[in-house]
N, C-alpha and C positions, 0 to 999 in steps of 0.2 A: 413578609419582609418589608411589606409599607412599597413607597417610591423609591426610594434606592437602594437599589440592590448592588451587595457588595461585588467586588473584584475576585475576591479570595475565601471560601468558608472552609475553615478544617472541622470536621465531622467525628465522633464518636459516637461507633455504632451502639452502645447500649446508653441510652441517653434516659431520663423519668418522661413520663407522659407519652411521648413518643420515640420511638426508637430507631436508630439512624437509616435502617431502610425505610421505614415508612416514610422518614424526612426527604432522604434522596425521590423519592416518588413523586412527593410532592413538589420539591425543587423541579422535577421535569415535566410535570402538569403548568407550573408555571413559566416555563422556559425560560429558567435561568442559564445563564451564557457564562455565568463567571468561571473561574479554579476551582476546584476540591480539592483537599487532603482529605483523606480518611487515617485517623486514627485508633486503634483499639487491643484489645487485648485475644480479640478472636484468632482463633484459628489460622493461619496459611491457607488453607481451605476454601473457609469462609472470608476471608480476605480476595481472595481470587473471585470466587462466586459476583460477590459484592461488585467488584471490578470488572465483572461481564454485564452486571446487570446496568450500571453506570452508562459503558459500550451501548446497550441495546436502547439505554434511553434519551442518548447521545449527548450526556453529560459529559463536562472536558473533565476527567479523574486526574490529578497529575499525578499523584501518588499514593501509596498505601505506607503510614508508620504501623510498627509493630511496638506494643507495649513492652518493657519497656524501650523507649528511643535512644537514637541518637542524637547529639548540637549536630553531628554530621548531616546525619541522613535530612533531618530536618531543615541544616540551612542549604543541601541541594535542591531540596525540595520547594523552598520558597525563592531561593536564585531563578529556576525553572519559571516559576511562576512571574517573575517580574521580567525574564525575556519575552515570555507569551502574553504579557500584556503591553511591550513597546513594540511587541512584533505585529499584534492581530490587525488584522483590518475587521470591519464592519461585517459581523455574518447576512448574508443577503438570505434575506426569509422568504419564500414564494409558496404562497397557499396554494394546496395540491389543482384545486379546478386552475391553474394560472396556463399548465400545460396541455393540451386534449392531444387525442391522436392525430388528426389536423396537424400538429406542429409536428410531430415526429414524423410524420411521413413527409410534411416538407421538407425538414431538417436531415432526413435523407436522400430528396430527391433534389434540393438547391445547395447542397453541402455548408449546410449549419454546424455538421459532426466534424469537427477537426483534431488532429493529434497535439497534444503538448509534451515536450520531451524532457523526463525526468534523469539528470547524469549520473550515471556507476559507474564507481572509481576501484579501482583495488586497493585497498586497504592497507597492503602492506609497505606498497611506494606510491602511494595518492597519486599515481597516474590516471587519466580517467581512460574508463574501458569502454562503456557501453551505453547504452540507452536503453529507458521504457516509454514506450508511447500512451498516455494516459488522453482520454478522450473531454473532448469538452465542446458544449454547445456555444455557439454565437448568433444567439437568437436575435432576430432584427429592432424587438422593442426591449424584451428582457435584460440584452447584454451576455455578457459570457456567464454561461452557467456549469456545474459542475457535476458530476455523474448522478449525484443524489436527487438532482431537479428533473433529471429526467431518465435514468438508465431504468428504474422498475418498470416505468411506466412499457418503454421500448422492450424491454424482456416482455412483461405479460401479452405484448403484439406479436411474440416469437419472430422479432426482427434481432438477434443477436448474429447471426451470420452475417446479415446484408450488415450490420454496423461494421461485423471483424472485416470482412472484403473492405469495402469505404476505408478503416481505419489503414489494410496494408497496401491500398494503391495508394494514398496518402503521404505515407511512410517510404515507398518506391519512388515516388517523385522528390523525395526530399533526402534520399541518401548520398550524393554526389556531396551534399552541405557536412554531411556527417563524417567524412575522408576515412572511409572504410571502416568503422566501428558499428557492429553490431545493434539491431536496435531488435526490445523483447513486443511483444503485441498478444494484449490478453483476449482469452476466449476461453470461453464455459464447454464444460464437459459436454453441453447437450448442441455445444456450436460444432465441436469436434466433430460428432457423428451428424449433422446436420447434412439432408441428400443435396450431394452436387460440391459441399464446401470443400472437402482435399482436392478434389476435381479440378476447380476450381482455379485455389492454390498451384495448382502444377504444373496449369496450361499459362500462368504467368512469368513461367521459366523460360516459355519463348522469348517475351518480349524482355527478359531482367536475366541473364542467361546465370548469373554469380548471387541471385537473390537466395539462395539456400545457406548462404554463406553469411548473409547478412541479416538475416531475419531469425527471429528464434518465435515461439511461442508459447505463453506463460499459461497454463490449464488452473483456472481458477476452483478452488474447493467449496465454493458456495453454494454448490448444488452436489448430489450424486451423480455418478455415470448410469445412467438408467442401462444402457446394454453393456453390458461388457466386452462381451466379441465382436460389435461395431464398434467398440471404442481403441479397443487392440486393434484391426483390420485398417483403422484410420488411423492412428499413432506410428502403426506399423510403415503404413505407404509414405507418411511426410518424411519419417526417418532411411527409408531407400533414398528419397532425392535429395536429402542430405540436409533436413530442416532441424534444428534443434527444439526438443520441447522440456519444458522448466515446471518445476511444482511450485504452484503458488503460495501463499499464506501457510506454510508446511505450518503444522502442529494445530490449524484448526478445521473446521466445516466438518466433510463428510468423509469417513476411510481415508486415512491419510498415507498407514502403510499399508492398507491395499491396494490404491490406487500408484503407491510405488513400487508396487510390487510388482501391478498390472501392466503400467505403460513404460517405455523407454525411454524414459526422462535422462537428461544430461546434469542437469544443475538444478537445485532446490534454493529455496526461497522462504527464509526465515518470516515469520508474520512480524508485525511492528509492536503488536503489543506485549511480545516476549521481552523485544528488544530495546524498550521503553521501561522497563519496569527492570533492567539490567541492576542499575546500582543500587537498586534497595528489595528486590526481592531475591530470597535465597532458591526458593523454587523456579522461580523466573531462567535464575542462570543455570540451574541443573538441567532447566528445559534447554534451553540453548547451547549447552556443552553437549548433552546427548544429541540434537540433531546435530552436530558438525561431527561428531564421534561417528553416528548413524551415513553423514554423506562423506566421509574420507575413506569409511569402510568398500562402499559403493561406488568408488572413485566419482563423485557427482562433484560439480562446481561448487559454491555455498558464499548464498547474495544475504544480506540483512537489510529489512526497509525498516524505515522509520526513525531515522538515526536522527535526534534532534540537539543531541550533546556531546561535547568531548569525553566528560566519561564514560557515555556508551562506546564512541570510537577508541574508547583506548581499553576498552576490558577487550573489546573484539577481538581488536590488534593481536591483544594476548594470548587469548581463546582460539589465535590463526582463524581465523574466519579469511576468505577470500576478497567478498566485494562487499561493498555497502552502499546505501543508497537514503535519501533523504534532506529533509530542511537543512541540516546543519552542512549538506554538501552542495545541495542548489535545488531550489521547487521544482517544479513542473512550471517550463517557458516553450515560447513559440521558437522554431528553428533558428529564425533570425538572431536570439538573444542567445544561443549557445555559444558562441564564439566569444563574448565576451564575458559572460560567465567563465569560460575554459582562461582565459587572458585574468582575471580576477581571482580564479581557484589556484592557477602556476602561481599568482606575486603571492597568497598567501604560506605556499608550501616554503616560498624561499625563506619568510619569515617565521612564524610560526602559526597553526592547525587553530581557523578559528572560526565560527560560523559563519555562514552565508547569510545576507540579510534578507528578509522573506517581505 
């Protein structure tokens, strides 16, 4: 692509010489940063495929046309595209040796791991509801860094309990700022059954006596639940003292309706790249009608992440979905900026429903 590499490429997957996955490949060898469109005449299918593989190479995909298009879909498509280029800040690159286990184990013992609080509103009257506490480092030379810089690293040490603990004394010191609203706190299947963690969790109820009430926790799918009767036995005991627990990223990773089958989940949790791909994929929305179908059936709550546009919030609206959560409703900020964000999200409900500036 030379020295300047575009802002925006729209791709067609069957292209001469080379053909558009091999392109996308290459585009991520070379770490390109800009937009994709994908255009073609494939499959739904392979449209989706294509769209995971994008994901896994951490290309920004904004969308997928189907042959033939629409002037619609197309100029949502590059609208999108010219928000997330007045919106982006500068991706901060950090080559993998930047962090050793040195820093994570500092980063847990001088409290580097800090919670950022991302706002849930309900959907139907843009009141806001709740919170997720999304973790991030505050490294002393690096600066703030974001789960990607360092959460594999911190999983492969089998430090994911000690971060969930860290992250919900955290989140306990900072809920007076919150005036009673709910905040979700994620952890992996294998944190769940982790020895000593409900434990843990329960002997915190001395000192936080209404923390059951205030905490929920989000079971993330990006692992399996290796036991299954440890992971019942511990699902089981947070839900005696009256903790809520939430399915994460519903419809991807590992058993999704088994593991709803399995545990006592209150509220499910639409993934983002369903709800991203809302106004132009037709499978996209069938995926999305059926889990709201799936958690009204189950009396379960039903949160949507990833909301980055009005017409994702207004198909929801429609679709009844419950809560929503995302860019276009307010990032992930420290405690202190929520107030004004909530002060900023009320003037615009008086006016009219329009993104948050990122």
């Amino acid at each position: 692509m030379g020295t300047h590499k575009p802002d925006l490429l729209i791709c067609d997957l069957n292209m001469p010489e080379m053909d558009g996955v091999a392109f996308l490949s290459h585009l991520a060898q070379q770490q390109y940063q800009g937009g994709i469109i994908i255009s073609s005449a494939a499959t739904p299918a392979v449209l989706r495929s294509v769209g995971k593989m994008c994901a896994n190479y951490q290309l920004d995909l904004l969308g997928t046309l189907s042959k033939p298009t629409t002037l619609d879909n197309l100029r949502t498509l590059l609208t999108k595209a010219e928000q997330l280029k007045r919106q982006a800040a500068p991706r901060q690159v950090l080559a993998p040796h930047q962090l050793s286990e040195a820093d994570i184990l500092q980063a847990l013992e001088h409290d580097w791991l800090i919670p950022y609080y991302q706002p849930i509103v309900d959907i139907q009257t843009s009141q806001w509801d709740s919170c997720e506490a999304l973790i991030r480092m505050q490294h002393p030379t690096l600066g703030l860094l974001t789960p990607v810089h360092f959460l594999p690293l911190l999983t492969a040490m089998g430090k994911d309990a000690e971060l969930a603990m860290s992250t919900l004394r955290y989140t306990l010191a900072h809920l007076p700022a919150l005036q009673g609203r709910r905040v979700a706190i994620n952890i992996t299947p294998q944190t769940l059954i982790a020895q000593g963690f409900v434990d843990n969790v329960i002997a915190l109820l001395k000192e936080y006596p209404n923390m059951n009430q205030l905490i929920s926790f989000e079971i993330t799918e990006s692992d399996a639940l290796e036991n299954a009767d440890q992971g019942l036995e511990a699902a089981s005991r947070l839900g005696i003292y009256g903790f809520r627990l939430s399915i994460d990223d519903f419809g991807t990773g590992y058993s999704s309706l088994k593991q709803l089958d399995l545990l006592p989940f209150e509220s499910l949790k639409i993934d983002m790249s369903f709800i991203q791909a809302l106004p132009v994929n037709r499978t996209a929305q069938a995926i999305v009608e059926a889990s709201l179908l799936l958690a009204n059936r189950l009396s379960l709550d039903t949160i949507a992440e990833g909301i980055e546009e009005d017409q994702q919030w207004q198909l929801l609206h429609q679709m009844q979905c419950q809560k929503a959560q995302g860019y276009f409703i307010g990032k992930p900020m420290p405690i202190q900026h929520l107030v004004g964000w909530h002060l900023n999200w009320q003037a615009q409900q008086a006016t009219t429903l329009t993104p948050m500036p990122i």
